[in-house]
C-alpha positions in Angstrom: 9.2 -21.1 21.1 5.9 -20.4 22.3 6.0 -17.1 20.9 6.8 -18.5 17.6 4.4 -20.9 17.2 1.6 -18.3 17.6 2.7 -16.7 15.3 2.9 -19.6 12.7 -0.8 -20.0 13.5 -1.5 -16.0 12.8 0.1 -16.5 9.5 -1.7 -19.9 8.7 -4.8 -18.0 9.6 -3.9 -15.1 7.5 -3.7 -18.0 4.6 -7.1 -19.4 5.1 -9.0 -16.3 5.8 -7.8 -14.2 2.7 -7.4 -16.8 0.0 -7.9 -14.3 -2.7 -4.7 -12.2 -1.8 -2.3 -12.8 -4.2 0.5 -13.3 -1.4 -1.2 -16.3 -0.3 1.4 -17.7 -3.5 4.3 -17.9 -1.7 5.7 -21.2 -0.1 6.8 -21.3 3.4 9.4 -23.8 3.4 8.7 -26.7 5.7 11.2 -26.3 8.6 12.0 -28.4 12.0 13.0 -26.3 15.1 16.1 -27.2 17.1 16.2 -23.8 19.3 13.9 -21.5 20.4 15.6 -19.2 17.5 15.1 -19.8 13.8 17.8 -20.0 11.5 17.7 -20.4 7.8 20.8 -21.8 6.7 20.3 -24.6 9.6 16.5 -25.4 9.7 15.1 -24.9 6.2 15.7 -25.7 2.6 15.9 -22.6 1.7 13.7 -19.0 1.4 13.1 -17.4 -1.6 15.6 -15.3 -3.3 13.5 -12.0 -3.0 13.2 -12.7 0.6 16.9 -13.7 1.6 17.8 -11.9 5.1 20.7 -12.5 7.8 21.2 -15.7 8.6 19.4 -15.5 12.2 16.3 -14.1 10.7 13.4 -15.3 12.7 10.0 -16.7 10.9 8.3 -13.7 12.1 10.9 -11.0 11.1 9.9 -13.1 7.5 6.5 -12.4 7.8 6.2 -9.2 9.0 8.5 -8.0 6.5 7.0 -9.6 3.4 3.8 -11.1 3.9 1.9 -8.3 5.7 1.8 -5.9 3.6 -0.3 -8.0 0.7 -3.0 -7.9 3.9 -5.9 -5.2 3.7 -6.1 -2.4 6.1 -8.5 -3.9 8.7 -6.7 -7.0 8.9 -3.9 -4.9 9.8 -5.6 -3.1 12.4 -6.0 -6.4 14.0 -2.6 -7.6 13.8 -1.1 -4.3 15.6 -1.8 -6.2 18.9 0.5 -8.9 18.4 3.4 -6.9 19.4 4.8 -3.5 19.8 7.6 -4.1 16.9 4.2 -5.0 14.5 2.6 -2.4 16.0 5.6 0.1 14.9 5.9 -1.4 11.5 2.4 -0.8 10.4 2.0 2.3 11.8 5.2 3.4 10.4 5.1 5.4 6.7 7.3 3.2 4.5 4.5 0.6 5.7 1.9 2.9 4.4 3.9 3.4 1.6 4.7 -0.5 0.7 1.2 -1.8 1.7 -0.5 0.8 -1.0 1.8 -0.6 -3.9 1.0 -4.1 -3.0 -2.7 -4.9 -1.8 -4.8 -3.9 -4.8 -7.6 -5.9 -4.0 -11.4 -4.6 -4.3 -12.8 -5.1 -1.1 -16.1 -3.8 -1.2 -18.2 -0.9 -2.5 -18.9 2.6 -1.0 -22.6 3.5 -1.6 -24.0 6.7 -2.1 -27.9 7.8 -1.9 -29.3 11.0 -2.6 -28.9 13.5 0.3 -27.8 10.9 2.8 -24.3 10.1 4.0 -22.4 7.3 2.5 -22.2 3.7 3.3 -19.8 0.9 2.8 -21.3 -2.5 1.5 -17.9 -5.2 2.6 -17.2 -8.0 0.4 -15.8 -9.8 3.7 -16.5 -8.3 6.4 -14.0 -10.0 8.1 -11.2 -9.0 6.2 -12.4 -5.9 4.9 -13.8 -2.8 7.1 -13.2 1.2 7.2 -13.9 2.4 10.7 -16.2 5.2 9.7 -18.1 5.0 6.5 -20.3 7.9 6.6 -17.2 9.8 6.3 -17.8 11.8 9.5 -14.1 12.4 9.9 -14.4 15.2 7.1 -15.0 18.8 8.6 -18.4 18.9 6.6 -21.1 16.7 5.1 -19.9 15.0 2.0 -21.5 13.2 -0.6 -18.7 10.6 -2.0 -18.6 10.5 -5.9 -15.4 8.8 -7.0 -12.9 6.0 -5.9 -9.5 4.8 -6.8 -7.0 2.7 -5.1 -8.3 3.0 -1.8 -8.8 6.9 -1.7 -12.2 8.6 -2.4 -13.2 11.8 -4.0 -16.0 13.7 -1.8 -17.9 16.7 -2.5 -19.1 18.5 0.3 -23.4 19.7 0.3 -23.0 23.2 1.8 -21.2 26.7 1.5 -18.6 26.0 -2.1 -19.6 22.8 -2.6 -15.4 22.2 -1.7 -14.4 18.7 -2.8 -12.3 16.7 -0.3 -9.5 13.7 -1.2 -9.8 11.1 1.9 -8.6 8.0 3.0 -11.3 6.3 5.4 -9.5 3.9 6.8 -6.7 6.3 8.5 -9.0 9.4 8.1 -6.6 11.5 6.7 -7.8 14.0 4.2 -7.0 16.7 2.2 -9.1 20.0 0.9 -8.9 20.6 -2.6 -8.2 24.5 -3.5 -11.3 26.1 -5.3 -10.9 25.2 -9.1 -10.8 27.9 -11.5 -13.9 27.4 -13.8 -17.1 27.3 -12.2 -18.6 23.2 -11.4 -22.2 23.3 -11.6 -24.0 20.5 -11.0 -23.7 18.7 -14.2 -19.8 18.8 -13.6 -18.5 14.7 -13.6 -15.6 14.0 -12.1 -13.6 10.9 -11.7 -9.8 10.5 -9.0 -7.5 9.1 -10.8 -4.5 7.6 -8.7 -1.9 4.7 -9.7 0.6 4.2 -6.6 4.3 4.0 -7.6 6.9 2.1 -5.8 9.1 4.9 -6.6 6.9 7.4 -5.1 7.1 7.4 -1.4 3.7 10.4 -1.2 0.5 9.4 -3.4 0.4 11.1 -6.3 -3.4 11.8 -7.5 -5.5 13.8 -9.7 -9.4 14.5 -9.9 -10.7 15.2 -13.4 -13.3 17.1 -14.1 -15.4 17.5 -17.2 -16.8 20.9 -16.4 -20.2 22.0 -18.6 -19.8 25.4 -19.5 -22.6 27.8 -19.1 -24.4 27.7 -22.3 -24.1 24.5 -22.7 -23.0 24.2 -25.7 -19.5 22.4 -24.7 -17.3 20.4 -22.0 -13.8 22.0 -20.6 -11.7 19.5 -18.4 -10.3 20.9 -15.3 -7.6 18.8 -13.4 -6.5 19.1 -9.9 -2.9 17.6 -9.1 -2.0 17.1 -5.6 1.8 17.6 -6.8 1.2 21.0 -6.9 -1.5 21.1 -4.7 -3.2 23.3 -8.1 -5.6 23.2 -10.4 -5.2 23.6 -14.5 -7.6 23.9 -17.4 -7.2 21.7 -20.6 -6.7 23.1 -24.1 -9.2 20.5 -25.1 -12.9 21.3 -25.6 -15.3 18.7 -26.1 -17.7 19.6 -28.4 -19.5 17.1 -29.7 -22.8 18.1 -28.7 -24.9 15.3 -29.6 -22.9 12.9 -27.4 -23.9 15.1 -24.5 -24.7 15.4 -21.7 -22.8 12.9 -19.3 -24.5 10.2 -17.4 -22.9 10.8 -13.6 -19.2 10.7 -12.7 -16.6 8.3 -14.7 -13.8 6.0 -13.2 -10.1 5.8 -14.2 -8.0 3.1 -15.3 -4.7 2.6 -16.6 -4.3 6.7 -18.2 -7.6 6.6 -18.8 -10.9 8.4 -17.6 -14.2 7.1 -18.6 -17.7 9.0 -18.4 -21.0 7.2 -19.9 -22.9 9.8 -21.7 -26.8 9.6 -21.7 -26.4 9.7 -25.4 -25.3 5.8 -25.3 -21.5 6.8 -26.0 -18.3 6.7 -23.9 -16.2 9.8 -23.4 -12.3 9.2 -23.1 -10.0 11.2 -21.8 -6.4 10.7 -22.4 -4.8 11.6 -19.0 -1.6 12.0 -20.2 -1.7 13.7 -23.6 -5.0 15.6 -21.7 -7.3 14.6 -25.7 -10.2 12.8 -25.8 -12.4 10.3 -28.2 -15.7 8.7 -28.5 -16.6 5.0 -28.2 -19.7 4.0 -28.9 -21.7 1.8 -26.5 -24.1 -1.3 -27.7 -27.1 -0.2 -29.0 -28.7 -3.0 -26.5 -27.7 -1.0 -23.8 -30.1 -0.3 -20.7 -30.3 1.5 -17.5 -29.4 -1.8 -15.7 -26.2 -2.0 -17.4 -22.6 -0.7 -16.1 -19.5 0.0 -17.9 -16.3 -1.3 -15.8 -12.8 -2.0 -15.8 -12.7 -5.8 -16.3 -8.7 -7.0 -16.1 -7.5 -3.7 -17.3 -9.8 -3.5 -20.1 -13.0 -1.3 -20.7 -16.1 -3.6 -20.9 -19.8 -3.1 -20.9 -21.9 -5.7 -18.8 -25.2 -6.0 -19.6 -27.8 -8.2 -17.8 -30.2 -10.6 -20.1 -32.8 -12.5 -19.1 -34.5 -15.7 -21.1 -37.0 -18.1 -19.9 -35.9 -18.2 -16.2 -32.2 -17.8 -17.1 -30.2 -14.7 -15.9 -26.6 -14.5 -18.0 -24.3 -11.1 -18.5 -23.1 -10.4 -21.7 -19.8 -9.0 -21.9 -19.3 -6.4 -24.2 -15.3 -4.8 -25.2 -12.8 -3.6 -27.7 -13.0 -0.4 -29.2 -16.5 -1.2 -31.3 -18.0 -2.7 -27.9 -18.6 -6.0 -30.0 -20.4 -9.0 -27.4 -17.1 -10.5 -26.2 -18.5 -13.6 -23.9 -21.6 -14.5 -22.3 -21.5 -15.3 -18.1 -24.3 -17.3 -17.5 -25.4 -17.1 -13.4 -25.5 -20.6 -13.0 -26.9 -21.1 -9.0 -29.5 -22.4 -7.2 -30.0 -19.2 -5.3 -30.8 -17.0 -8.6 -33.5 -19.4 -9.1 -35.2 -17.7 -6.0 -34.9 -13.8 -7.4 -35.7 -14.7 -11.1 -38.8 -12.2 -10.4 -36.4 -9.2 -9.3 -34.5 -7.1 -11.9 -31.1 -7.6 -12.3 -28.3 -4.8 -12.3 -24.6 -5.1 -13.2 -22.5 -2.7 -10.7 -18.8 -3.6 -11.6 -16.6 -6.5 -12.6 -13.7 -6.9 -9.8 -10.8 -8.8 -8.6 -10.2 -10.9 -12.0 -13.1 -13.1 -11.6 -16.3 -11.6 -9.8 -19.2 -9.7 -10.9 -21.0 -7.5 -8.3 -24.7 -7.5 -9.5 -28.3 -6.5 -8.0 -30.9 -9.5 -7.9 -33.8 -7.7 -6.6 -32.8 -6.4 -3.4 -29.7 -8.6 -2.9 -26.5 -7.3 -4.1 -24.6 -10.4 -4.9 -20.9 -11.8 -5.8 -21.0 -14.0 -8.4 -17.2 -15.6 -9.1 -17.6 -16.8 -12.6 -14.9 -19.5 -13.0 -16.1 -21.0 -9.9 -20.0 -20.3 -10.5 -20.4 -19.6 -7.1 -22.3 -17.0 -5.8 -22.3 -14.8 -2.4 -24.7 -12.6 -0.7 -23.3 -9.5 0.1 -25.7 -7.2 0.9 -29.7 -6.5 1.2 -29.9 -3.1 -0.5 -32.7 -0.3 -1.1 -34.2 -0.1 -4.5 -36.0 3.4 -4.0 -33.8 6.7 -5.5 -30.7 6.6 -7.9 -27.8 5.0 -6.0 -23.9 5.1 -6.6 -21.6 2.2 -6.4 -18.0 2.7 -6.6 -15.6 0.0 -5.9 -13.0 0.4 -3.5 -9.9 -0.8 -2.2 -9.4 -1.4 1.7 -5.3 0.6 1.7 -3.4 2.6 3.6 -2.5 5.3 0.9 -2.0 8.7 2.3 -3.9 11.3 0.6 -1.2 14.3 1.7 -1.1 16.2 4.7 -3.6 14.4 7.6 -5.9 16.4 9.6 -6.9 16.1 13.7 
């Protein structure tokens, strides 16, 4: 019994600390306890069909099974010590596999400098935590340039300039063959990865858009770690007034997107490997970021008026203003001197933004805003979103 109601408490806790988990939805039936073992059919109403076990299926058989994998990876972590058959389950692959398909939360965002190792800026650091962020795990030093679904894309500074796939919370990585076409510099990439129930090993891709050497044109060249390969698209983009590109893309939903300097979009159709132009507002400015917002591509663009800091949403294929998210706090009122940056639009409600050196969360529904982070303002810095998972990234390395 007292076993049991310990673990009640862990999962109550596990409710109150991550309230923006979407498995804090499910209902625990209330339940009265007659015995030292929990039964369903006796002491409760009934669970929910999707959970429906044997009938002496304890409470924490219940949660370990189908609560914990909607938890991030450092909670987990935690939770290993609770006993040796949640220490097997987490550490076991179908966990890996099943937490990666469920936990899509963005829990922070990995930074990148200019010729200095990369950082990771938590949106809870309670919750959310990778054990190494400089990425020292990786045989070389690495610059990290792209992020999706809780694996990064890293290119290392020395010798080929190799890129690596890597999961920093379980350090596994993975060291992509040498690509056919030569990647200069100006070469943008962006790791596009979608985890499928169905697919028990993580399935990924990095895109590149590859400047040839005159110039005069863009190639894409696409690794697939199905075959572990590299292959070079028919398409050639070249449209050369929309070039060149402004830094690495992001992917979303089939897509890969790339801001050109040129104030356009570059769109790359993952699957039927075209692409297409979209214009950006003519209002655009450096401060601005273009993001995935609820599955959609938007541009968020910081205005000032008076004292008054508000993003404007822009979206649809003509990038027409779609809303207008006034910051609405007391605390802006302090940094109405500083500059404001948009960084990314995350988790349904929340805008990451720069207030002079503050990088703040600001949850629009709620109009409630966070401190995250004090952050530098000399040199071009890199924010990618990430996701705190368990997704293997293919075969792990000592």
């Amino acid at each position: 019994m007292v076993v049991l109601w310990r673990l009640l408490i862990i999962f109550s806790f596990v409710c109150k600390s991550f309230n923006n988990c979407s498995f804090l939805r499910l209902q625990i039936p209330s339940c009265s306890y007659k015995s030292s073992s929990y039964r369903s059919s006796e002491n409760c109403a009934k669970f929910p069909d999707h959970i429906k076990q044997k009938e002496d299926m304890e409470i924490q058989d219940v949660v370990r099974q189908h609560a914990l994998c909607f938890l991030p990876a450092k909670s987990l972590c935690r939770f290993k010590t609770v006993s040796k058959e949640w220490l097997r389950w987490i550490n076991c692959p179908f966990f890996f596999h099943t937490q990666t398909n469920h936990f899509r939360h963005i829990s922070g965002l990995f930074c990148q400098f200019p010729g200095e190792s990369p950082s990771f800026m938590s949106l809870n650091p309670v919750a959310y935590g990778v054990p190494n962020p400089t990425l020292c795990f990786l045989p070389e030093p690495v610059d990290a340039r792209t992020s999706c679904n809780g694996l990064l894309g890293c290119q290392s500074r020395l010798g080929d300039n190799a890129y690596y796939i890597c999961n920093p919370v379980t350090e596994g990585w993975r060291m992509v063959p040498k690509p056919n076409l030569y990647h200069g510099p100006e070469t943008a990439i962006a790791l596009a990865f979608e985890p499928d129930i169905l697919n028990f090993e993580a399935q990924y891709e990095l895109v590149c858009a590859v400047t040839l050497p005159d110039r005069t044109a863009l190639q894409f060249e696409i690794y697939s770690s199905r075959t572990n390969s590299w292959r070079v698209c028919n398409a050639v983009f070249l449209e050369l007034d929309a070039l060149p590109l402004n830094g690495d893309g992001f992917y979303t939903r089939g897509f890969v997107y790339w801001e050109t300097k040129s104030g356009a979009v570059l769109v790359f159709d993952l699957k039927e490997e075209e692409y297409g132009i979209v214009s950006l507002p003519p209002s655009r400015k450096p401060t601005g970021a273009l993001t995935d917002m609820r599955g959609e591509l938007c541009y968020l663009l910081p205005h000032k008026e008076d004292d008054a800091w508000s993003i404007e949403v822009y979206g649809n294929m003509d990038m027409s203003l779609q809303c207008i998210i006034p910051l609405h706090s007391e605390f802006v009122g302090h940094l109405v001197d500083g500059e404001c940056r948009a960084l990314a639009f995350v988790n349904d409600d929340t805008l990451i933004i720069t207030l002079g050196t503050k990088v703040i969360a600001y949850h629009a529904r709620a109009h409630r805003m966070e401190w995250v982070s004090d952050t530098r303002t000399d040199g071009f810095v890199k924010y990618f979103p990430y996701v705190n998972s368990l997704c293997t990234c293919g075969p792990f390395h000592a």
